[in-house]
C-alpha positions as CSV (number, residue, x, y, z in Angstrom):
1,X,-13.7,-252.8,19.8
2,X,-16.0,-249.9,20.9
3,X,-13.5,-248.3,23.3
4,X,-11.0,-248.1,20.0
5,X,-12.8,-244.4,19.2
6,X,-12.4,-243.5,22.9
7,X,-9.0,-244.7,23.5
8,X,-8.0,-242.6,20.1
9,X,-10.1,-239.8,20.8
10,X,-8.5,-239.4,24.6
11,X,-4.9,-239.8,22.3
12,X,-5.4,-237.2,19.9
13,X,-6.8,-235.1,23.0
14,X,-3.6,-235.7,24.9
15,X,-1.3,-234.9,22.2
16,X,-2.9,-231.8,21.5
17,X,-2.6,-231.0,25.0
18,X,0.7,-231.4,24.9
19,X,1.9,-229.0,21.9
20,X,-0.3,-226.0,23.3
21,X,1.5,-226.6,26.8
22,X,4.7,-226.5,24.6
23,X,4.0,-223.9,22.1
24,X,3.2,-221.8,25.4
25,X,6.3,-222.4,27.1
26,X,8.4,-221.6,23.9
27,X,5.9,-218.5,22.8
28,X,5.3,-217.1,26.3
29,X,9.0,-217.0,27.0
30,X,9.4,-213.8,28.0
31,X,6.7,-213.5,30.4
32,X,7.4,-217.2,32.1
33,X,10.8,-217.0,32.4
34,X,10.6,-214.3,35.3
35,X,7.8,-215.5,37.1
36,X,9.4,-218.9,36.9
37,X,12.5,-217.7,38.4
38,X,11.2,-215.6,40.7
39,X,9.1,-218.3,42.4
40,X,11.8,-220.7,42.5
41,X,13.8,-218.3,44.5
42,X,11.3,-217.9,46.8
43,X,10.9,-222.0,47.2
44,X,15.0,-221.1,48.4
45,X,14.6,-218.0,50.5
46,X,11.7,-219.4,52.1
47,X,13.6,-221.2,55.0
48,X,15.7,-218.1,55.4
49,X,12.1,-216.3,56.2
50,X,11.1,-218.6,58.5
51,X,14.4,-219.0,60.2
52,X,14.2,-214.7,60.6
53,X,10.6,-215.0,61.9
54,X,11.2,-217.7,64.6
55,X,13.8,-215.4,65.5
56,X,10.9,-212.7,66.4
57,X,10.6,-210.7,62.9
58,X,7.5,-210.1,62.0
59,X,6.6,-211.7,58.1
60,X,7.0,-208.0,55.9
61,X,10.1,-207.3,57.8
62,X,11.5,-210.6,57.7
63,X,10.7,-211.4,53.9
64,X,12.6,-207.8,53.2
65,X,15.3,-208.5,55.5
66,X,16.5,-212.0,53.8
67,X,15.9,-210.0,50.5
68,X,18.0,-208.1,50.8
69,X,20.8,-210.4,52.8
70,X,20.7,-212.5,49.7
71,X,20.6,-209.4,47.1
72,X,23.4,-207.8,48.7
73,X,25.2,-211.1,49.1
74,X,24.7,-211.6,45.4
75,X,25.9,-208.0,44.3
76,X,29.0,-208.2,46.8
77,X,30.2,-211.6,45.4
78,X,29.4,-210.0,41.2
79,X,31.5,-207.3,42.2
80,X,34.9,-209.0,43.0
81,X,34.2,-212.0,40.6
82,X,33.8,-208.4,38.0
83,X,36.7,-206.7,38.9
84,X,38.4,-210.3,38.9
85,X,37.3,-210.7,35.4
86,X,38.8,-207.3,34.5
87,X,41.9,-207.9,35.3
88,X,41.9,-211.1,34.0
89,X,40.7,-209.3,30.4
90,X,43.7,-206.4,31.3
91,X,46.5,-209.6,30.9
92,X,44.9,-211.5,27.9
93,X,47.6,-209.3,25.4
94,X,50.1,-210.5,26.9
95,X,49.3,-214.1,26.7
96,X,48.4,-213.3,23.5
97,X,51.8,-215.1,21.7
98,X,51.6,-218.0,24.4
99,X,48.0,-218.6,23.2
100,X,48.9,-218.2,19.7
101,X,51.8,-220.7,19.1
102,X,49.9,-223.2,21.4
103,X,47.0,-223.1,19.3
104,X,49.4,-223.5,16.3
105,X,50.4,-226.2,17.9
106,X,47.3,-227.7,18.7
107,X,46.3,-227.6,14.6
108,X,49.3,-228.7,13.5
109,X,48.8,-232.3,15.3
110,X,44.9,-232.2,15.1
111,X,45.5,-231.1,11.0
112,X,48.3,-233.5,10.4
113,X,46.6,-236.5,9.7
114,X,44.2,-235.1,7.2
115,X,46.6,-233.3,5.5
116,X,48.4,-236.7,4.9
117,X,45.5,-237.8,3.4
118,X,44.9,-234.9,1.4
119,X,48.1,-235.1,-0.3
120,X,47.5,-239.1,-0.8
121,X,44.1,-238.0,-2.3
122,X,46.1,-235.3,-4.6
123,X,48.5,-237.5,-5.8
124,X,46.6,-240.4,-7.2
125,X,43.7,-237.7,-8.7
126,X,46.8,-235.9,-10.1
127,X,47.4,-239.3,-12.4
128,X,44.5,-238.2,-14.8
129,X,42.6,-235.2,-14.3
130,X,43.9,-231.3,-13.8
131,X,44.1,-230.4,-10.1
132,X,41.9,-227.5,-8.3
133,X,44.5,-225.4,-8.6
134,X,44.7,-225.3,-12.1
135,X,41.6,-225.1,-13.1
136,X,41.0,-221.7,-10.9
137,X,44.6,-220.5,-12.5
138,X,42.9,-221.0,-15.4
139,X,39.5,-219.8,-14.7
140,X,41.9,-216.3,-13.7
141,X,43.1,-215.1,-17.3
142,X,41.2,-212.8,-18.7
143,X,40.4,-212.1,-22.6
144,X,42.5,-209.1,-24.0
145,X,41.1,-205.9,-24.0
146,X,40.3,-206.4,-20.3
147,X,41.2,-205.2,-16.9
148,X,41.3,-206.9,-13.5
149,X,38.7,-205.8,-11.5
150,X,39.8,-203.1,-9.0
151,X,38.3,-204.6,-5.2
152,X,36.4,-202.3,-3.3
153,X,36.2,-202.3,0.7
154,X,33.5,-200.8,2.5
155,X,34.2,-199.5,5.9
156,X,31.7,-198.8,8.5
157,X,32.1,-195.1,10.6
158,X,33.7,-194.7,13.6
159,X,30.4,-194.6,16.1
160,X,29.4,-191.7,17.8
161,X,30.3,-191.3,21.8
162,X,26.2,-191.5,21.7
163,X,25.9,-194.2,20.1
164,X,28.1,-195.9,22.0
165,X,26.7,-195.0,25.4
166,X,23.4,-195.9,23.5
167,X,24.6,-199.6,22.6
168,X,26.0,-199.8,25.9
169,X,22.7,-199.0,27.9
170,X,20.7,-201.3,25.1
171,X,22.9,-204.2,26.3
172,X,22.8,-203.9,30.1
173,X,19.2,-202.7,30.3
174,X,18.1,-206.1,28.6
175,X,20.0,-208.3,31.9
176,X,19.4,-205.3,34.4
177,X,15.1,-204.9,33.6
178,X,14.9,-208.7,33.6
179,X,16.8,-208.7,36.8
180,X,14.7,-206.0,38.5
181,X,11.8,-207.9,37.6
182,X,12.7,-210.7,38.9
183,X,13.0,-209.2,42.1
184,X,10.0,-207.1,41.8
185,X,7.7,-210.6,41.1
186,X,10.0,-212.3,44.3
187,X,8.8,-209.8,46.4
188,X,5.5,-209.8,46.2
189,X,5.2,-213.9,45.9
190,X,7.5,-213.9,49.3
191,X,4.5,-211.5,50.7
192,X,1.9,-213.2,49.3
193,X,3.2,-216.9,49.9
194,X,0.2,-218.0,52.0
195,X,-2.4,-216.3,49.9
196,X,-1.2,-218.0,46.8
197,X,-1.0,-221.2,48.8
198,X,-4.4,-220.8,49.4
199,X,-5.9,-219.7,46.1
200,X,-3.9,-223.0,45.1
201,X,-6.0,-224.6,47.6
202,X,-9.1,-223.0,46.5
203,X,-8.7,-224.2,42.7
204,X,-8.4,-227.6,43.6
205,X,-11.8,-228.3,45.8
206,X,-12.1,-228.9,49.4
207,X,-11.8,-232.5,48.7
208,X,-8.5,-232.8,47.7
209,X,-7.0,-230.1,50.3
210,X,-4.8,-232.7,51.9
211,X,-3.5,-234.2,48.6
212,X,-2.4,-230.6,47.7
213,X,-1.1,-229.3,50.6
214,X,1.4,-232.4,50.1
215,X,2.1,-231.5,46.9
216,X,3.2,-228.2,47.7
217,X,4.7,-228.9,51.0
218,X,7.1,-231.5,49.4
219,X,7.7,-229.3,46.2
220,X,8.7,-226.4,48.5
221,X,10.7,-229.0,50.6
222,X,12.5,-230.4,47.6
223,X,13.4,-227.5,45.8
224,X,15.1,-226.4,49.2
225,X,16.7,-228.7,49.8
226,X,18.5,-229.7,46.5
227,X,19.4,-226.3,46.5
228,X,20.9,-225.7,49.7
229,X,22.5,-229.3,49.1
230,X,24.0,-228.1,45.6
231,X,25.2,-225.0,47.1
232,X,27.0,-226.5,50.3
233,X,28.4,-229.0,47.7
234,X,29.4,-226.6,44.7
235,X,30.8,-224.2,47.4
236,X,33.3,-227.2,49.0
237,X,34.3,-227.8,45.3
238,X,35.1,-224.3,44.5
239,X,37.2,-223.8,47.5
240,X,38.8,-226.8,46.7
241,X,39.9,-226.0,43.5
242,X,40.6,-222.2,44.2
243,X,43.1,-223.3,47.2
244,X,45.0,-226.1,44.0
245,X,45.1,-223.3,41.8
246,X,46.6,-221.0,43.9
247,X,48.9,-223.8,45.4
248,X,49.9,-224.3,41.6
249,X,50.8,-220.5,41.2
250,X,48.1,-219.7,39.1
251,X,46.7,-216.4,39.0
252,X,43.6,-215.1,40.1
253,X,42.5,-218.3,41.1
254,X,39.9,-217.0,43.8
255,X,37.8,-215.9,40.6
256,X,38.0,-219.6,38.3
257,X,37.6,-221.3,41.7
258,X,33.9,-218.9,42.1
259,X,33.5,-220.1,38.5
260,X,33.9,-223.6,38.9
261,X,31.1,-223.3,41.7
262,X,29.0,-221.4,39.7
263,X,29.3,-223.4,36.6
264,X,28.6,-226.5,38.2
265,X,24.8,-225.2,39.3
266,X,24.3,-226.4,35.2
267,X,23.5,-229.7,35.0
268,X,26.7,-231.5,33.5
269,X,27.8,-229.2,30.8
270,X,28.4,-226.1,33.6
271,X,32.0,-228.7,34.8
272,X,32.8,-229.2,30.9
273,X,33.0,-225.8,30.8
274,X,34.6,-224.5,33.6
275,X,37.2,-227.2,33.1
276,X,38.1,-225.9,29.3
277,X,37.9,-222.1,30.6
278,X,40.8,-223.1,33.3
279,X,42.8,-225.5,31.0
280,X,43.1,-222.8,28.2
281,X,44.1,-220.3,31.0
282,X,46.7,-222.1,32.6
283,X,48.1,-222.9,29.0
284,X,48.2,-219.5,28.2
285,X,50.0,-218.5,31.1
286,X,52.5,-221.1,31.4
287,X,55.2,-221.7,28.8
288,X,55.2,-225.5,28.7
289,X,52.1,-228.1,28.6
290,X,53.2,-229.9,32.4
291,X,50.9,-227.3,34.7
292,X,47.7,-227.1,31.9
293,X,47.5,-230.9,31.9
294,X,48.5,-231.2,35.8
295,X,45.2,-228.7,36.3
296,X,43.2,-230.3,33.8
297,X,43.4,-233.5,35.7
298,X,42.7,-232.8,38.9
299,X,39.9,-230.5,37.9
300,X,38.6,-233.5,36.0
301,X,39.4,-235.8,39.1
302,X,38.3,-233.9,41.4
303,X,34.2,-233.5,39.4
304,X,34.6,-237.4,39.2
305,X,35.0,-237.8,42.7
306,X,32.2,-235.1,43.7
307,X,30.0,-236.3,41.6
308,X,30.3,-240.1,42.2
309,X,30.6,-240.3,45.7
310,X,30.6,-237.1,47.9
311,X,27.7,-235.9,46.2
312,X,25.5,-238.9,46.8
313,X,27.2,-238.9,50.3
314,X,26.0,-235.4,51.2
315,X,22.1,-235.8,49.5
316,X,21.8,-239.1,48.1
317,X,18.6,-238.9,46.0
318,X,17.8,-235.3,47.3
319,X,17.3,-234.0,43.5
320,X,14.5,-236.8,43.2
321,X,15.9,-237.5,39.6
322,X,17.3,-240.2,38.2
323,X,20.9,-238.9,36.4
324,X,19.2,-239.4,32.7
325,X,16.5,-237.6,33.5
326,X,18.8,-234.6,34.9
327,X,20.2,-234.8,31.8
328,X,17.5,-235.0,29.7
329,X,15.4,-232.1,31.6
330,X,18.7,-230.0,31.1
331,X,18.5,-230.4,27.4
332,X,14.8,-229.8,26.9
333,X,14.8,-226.5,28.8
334,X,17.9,-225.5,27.8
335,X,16.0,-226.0,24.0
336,X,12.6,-223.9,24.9
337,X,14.8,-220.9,27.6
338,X,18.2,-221.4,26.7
339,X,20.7,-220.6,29.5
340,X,17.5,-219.6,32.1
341,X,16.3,-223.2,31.3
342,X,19.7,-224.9,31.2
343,X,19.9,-223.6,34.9
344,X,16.0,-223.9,35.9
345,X,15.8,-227.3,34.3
346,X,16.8,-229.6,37.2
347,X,14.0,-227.9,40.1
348,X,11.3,-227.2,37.4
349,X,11.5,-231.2,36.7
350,X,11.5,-232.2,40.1
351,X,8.9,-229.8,40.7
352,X,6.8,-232.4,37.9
353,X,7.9,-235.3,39.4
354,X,6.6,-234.0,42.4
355,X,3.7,-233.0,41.2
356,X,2.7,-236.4,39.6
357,X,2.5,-238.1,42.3
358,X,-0.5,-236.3,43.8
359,X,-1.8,-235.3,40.1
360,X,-2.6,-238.5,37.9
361,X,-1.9,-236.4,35.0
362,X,1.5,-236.2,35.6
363,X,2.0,-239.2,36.9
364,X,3.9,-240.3,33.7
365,X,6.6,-238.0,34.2
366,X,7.1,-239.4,37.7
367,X,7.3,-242.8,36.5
368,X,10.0,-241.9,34.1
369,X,11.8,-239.5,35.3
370,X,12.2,-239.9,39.6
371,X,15.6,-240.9,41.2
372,X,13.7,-244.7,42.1
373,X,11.0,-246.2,39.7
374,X,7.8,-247.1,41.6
375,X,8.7,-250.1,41.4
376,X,8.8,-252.5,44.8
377,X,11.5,-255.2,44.9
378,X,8.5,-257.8,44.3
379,X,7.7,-256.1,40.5
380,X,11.3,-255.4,39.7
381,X,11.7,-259.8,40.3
382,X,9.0,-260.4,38.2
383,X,9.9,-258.8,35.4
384,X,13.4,-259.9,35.7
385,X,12.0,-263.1,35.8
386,X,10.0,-262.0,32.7
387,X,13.2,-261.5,30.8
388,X,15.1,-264.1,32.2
389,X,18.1,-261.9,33.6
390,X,19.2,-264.9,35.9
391,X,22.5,-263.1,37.0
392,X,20.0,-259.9,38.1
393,X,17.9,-261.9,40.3
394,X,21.2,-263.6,41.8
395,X,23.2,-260.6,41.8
396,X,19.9,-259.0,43.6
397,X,19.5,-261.9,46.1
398,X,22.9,-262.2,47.4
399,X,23.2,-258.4,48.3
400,X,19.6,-259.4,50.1
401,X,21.1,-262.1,51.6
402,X,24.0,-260.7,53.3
403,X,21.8,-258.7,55.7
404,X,18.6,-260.8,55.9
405,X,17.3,-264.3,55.6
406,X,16.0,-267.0,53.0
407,X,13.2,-266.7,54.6
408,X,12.5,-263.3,54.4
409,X,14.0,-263.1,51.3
410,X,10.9,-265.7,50.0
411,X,8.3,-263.7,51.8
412,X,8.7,-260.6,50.3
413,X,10.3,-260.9,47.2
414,X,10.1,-264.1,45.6
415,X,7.1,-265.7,46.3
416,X,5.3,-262.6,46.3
417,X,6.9,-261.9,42.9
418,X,5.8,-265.3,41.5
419,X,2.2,-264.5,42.8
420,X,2.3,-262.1,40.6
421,X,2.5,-264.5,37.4
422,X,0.0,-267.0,38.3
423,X,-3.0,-265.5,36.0
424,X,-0.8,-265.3,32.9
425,X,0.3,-268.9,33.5
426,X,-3.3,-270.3,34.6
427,X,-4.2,-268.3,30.8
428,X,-1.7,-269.4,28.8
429,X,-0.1,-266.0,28.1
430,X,3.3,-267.0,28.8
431,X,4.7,-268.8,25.8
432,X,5.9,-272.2,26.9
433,X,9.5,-271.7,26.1
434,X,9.4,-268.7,28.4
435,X,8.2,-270.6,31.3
436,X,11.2,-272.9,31.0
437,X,13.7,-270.2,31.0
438,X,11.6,-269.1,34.4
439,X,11.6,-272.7,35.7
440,X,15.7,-272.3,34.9
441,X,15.8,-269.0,36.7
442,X,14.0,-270.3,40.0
443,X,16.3,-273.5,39.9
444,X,19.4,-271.8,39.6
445,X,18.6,-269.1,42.3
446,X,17.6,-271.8,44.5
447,X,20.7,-274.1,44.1
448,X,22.8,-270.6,44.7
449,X,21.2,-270.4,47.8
450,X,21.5,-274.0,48.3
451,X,25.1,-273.8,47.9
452,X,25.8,-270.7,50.1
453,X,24.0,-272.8,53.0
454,X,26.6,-275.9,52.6
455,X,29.5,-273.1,52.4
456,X,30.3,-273.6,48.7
457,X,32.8,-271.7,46.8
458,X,31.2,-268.5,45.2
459,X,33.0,-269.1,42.1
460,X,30.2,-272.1,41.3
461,X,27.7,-270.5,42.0
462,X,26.1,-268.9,38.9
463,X,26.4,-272.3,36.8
464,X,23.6,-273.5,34.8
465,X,21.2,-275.8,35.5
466,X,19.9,-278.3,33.7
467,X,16.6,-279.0,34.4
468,X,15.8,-283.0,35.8
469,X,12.2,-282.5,36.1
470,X,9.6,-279.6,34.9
471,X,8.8,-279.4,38.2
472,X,11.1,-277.3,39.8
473,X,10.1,-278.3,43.4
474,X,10.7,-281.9,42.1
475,X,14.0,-281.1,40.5
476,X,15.6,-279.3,43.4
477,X,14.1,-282.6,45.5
478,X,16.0,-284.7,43.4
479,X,19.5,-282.2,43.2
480,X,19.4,-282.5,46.9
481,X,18.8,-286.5,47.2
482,X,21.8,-286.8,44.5
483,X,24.2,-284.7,47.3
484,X,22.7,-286.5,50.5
485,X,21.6,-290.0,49.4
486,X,18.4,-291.9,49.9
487,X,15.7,-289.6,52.6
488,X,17.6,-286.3,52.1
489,X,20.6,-287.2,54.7
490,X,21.4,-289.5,57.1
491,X,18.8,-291.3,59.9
492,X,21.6,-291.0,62.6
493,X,20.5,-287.9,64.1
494,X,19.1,-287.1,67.8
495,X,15.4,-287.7,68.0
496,X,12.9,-284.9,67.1
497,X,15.4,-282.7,65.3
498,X,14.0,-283.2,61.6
499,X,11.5,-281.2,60.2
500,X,9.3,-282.7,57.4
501,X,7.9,-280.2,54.9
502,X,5.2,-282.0,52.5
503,X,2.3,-281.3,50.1
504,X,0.6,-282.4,46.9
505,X,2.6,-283.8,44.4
506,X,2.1,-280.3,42.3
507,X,4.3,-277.5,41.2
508,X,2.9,-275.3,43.9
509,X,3.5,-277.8,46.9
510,X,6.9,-278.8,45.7
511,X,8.1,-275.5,45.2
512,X,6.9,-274.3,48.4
513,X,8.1,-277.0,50.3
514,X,11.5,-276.8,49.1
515,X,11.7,-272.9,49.1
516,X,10.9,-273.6,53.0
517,X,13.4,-276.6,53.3
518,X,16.2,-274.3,51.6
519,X,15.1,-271.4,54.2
520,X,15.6,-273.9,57.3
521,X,18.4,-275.6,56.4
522,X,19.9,-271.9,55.9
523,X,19.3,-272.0,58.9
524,X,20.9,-275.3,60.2
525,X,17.9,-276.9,60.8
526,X,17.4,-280.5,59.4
527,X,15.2,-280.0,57.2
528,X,13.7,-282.4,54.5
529,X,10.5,-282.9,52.2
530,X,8.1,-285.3,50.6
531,X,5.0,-285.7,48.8
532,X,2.1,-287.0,49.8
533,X,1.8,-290.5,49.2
534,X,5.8,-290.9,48.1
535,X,6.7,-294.3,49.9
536,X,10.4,-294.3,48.9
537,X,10.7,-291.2,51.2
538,X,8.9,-293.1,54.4
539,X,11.8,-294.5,56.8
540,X,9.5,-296.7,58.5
541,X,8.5,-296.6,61.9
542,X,11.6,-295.9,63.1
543,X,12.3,-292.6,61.9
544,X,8.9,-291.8,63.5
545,X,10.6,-290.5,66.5
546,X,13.0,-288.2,64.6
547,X,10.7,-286.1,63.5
548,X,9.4,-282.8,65.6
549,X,7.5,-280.9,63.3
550,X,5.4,-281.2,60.2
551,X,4.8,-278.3,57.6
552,X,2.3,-279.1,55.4
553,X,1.6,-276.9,52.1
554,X,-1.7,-274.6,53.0
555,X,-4.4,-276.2,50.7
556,X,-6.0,-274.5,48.0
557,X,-9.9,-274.3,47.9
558,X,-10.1,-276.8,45.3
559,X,-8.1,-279.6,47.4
560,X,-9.1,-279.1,50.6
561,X,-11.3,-282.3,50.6
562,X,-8.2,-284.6,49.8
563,X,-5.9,-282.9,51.8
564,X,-7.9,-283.4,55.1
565,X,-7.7,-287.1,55.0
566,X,-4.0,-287.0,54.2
567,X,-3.5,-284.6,57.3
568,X,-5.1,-287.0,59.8
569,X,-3.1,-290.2,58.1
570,X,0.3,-288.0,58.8
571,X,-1.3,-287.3,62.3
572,X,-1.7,-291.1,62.9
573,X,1.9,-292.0,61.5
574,X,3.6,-289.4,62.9
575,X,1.9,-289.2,66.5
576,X,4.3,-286.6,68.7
577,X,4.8,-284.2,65.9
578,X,3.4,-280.9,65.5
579,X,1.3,-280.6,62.4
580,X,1.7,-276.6,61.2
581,X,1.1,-275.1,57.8
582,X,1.7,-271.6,56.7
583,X,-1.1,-269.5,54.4
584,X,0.7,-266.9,52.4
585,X,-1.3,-263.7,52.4
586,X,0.2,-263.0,48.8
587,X,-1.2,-265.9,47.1
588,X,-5.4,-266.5,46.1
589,X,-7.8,-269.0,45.8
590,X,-7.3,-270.8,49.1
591,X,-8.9,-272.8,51.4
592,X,-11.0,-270.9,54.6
593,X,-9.1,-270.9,57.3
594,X,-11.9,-271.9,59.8
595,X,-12.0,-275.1,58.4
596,X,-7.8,-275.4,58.2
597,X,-7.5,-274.6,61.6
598,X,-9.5,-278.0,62.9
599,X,-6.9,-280.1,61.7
600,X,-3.3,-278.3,62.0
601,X,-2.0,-277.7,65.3
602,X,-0.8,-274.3,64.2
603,X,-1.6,-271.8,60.7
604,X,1.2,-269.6,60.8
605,X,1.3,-266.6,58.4
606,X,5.1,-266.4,57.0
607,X,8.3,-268.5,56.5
608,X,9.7,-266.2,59.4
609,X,7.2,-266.8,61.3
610,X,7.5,-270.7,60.1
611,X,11.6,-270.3,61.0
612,X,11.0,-268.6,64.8
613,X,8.4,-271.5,65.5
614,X,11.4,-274.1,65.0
615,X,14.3,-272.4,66.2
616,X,14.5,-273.4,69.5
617,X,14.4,-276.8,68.4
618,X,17.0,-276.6,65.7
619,X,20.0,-278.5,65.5
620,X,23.0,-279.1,63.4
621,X,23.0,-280.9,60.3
622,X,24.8,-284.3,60.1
């Protein structure tokens, strides 16, 4: 109870934290907004630079020389993209009847329906009350004596040719200024980019120069790259669609290809766009509907195929966002910048997601808003677990299978991933009807696996299980005495190809010792288990000789004393096998393993490692 004032204190700090940063970004606007843009165009132009100065430029002459490469790349391309667009604007009135009956068109269907139900409406309120229209007819006679009301227009002057040169210069100089700016600020960060690295440096303390370094080296990194990523991709795209277009016949389709590239550097919306902009075009154009819906849908083909596969063919996770969180960055900044932020919004969040994961501070952001949760596969089971998303963990586990083993699959996942729910079981905080539905989940994922080993069809595979035993080591025992018969499968088999795999009769032991029996016999290695002191599992002394190895379930601190004893009894019965056990290094409480390693032959660290000790002694199941 006495960190209650703390914990809300450290709350009411944060939140107020978080509206000044906010009330900043959406009051200092107008002074953010360039310095923001200019440094992320450095972050871009930075490679240039040191492409320019490996080349033998010195650093002013080759910060001003890919300055001006990319300035007059920019102004060349805004020139014919211009003089595009005014041409385009020259031939609008003479679309303009095309555009008009199509958009008649277009309202009489979308209207249609509601004026049906209008008129419905009208008829039944017609029945017993005076309609709209009579009322206002009404409301429109006037007493005698009076006049109707004469209506007066006002009409504004004709402007000046000042004031229009005026207007026009009000208008440009806002874009123009903001531009010049821009590249004013980019100059002078491109000249200063080590001294700013430095002060950055410098603010944080000597001890954490390493951690920022990082920082800004994979900010600077990951800004550059999505970039030039975006661009190679958003430049493929509008070839693509400037080469259809033209194929079509449509005009000027060098300029709504550029468009389509351009557009498509806004996250999501800039494609809806673009898409409309050339629908309504070709529709206007065109006297029939065939080539507007032909270019619609391969415009809208094409962004599905770029965006689904070539895309993440080209720079998989390169952003470092997740697609919601591109999406919900875009709508954020668009909010607080508008179009500036609608474009910034994708590098400024991964900048933050960079960020927190050298600053604890924003670390949140990271967590919720990078391309892959840190989240290892261990966690992500577990919680499935938690939830009891069986067809997850399957689903999960056969892609995991197809390129690796049971075994491995136990090591680093599962059991590891179970390890991670002992103290909430040992302390009761998982209800009991919960650890059922996890019992059922570890049951059916073993049986799937159990399956896949005898070459089962994959259409039984997800079934349910119904649990035999609240053990689930005991249950999966008994699932696999019920398919093989009495000692887990036949005693006709060569001589020292069986490997035993026992422990206490405990949920632990059995589960481990069948997780490892369903990893060997993956394997095709006759594998089978017991517990310690089952006799209806003990073949006599003539099975004695069919045995090679025997994996024994590493003891815990607390039963070290009774499993000794039981170790030398298995070493007496079972006199030419190879006594091995395998401590876990994700599970606790266990015995020393000075004292372990006086009565095993071997303490192996792994199921692989328990697999490659048998192997060369496996052989096929009868």
């Amino acid at each position: 109870m006495s960190n209650s004032p703390t914990v809300t204190r450290s709350t009411a700090m944060s939140l107020v934290s978080l509206v000044c940063v906010l009330a900043l970004l959406h009051f200092g606007r107008d002074v953010l907004e360039p310095i923001v843009l200019a440094s992320m165009l450095s972050l871009i132009i930075a490679p240039l630079i040191r492409s320019m100065r490996h080349m033998g430029l010195g650093r002013v002459s080759a910060t001003f020389a890919a300055i001006i490469f990319v300035t007059t790349g920019i102004i060349g391309i805004g020139v014919v993209l211009t003089s595009q667009l005014v041409s385009v604007t020259t031939e609008i009135p003479q679309y303009r009847a095309a555009i008009q009956s199509k958009l008649a068109i277009v309202r009489q269907i979308t209207e249609r329906p509601f004026a049906h139900i209008e008129a419905e409406m009208k008829a039944v309120s017609s029945n017993g009350f005076p309609s709209a229209e009579t009322v206002l007819q009404n409301e429109k006679i006037l007493p005698s004596g009076q006049k109707q009301p004469i209506p007066v227009e006002i009409r504004k002057p004709q402007p000046t040719p000042t004031e229009t040169i005026t207007r026009l210069l009000s208008s440009i100089s806002g874009p123009v200024g903001e531009a010049f700016l821009v590249l004013v600020l980019l100059i002078f960060i491109l000249l200063e980019h080590e001294s700013l690295r430095d002060r950055a440096i410098r603010l944080t303390g000597q001890s954490e120069v390493g951690k920022t370094i990082k920082a800004l080296g994979d900010a600077t990194e990951g800004v550059s790259r999505f970039f030039f990523s975006q661009f190679l991709v958003n430049t493929a795209f509008a070839i693509i669609i400037a080469l259809a277009l033209w194929a079509a016949g449509v005009p000027h389709a060098f300029l709504f290809g550029a468009l389509s590239g351009l557009l498509r550097f806004v996250p999501y919306l800039g494609a809806l766009i673009a898409g409309g902009i050339i629908t309504l075009f070709v529709a206007a154009i065109d006297p029939g509907w065939t080539l507007a819906i032909v270019c619609m849908a391969f415009f809208g083909a094409t962004e599905v195929l770029v965006a689904n596969w070539v895309e993440p063919k080209v720079y998989g996770h390169s952003s470092g966002l997740s697609p919601l969180a591109v999406m919900v960055s875009a709508l954020f900044w668009g909010a607080l910048w508008g179009p500036v932020g609608l474009l910034l919004s994708t590098p400024l969040t991964l900048c933050l997601v960079v960020a927190g994961r050298h600053i604890s501070a924003l670390e949140p952001i990271t967590i919720l808003f990078a391309d892959t949760p840190n989240v290892d596969d261990a966690h992500r089971f577990f919680h499935r677990l938690l939830a009891a998303d069986t067809d997850a963990i399957v689903s999960d586990a056969e892609v995991f299978l197809r390129k690796f083993s049971f075994a491995k699959y136990c090591d680093h996942i599962l059991i590891p991933g179970l390890a991670l729910g002992i103290h909430d079981f040992e302390n009761g905080l998982i209800e009991k009807t919960q650890q059922n539905k996890i019992r059922t989940t570890i049951a059916t994922l073993a049986e799937t696996v159990s399956q896949a080993s005898f070459g089962s069809d994959k259409k039984h595979k997800r079934r349910s299980i119904s649990m035999l035993d609240a053990n689930v080591g005991a249950h999966l025992r008994q699932m696999r005495k019920k398919r093989l018969g009495r000692w887990q499968g036949s005693l006709n088999v060569p001589s020292r190809s069986v490997v035993l795999c026992a422990g206490f009769d405990s949920e632990r032991d059995d589960l481990l010792s069948e997780l490892f029996v369903l990893a060997l016999r993956e394997s095709h290695i006759d594998a089978r288990s017991f517990s310690f002191g089952d006799r209806q599992e003990d073949p006599g002394k003539d099975g004695t000789d069919l045995v090679s190895t025997v994996f024994v379930a590493y003891p815990l601190a607390s039963t070290l004393a009774a499993w000794i004893p039981i170790v030398h009894e298995l070493r007496s019965s079972l006199p030419h096998a190879l006594i091995v056990t395998i401590r876990l290094l994700s599970e606790e409480h266990l015995a020393e393993q000075s004292i372990v390693n006086q009565h095993v032959d071997m303490v192996l660290r792994s199921f692989e490692e328990g697999l490659a000790f048998v192997a060369p002694d496996r052989a096929p199941l009868h």
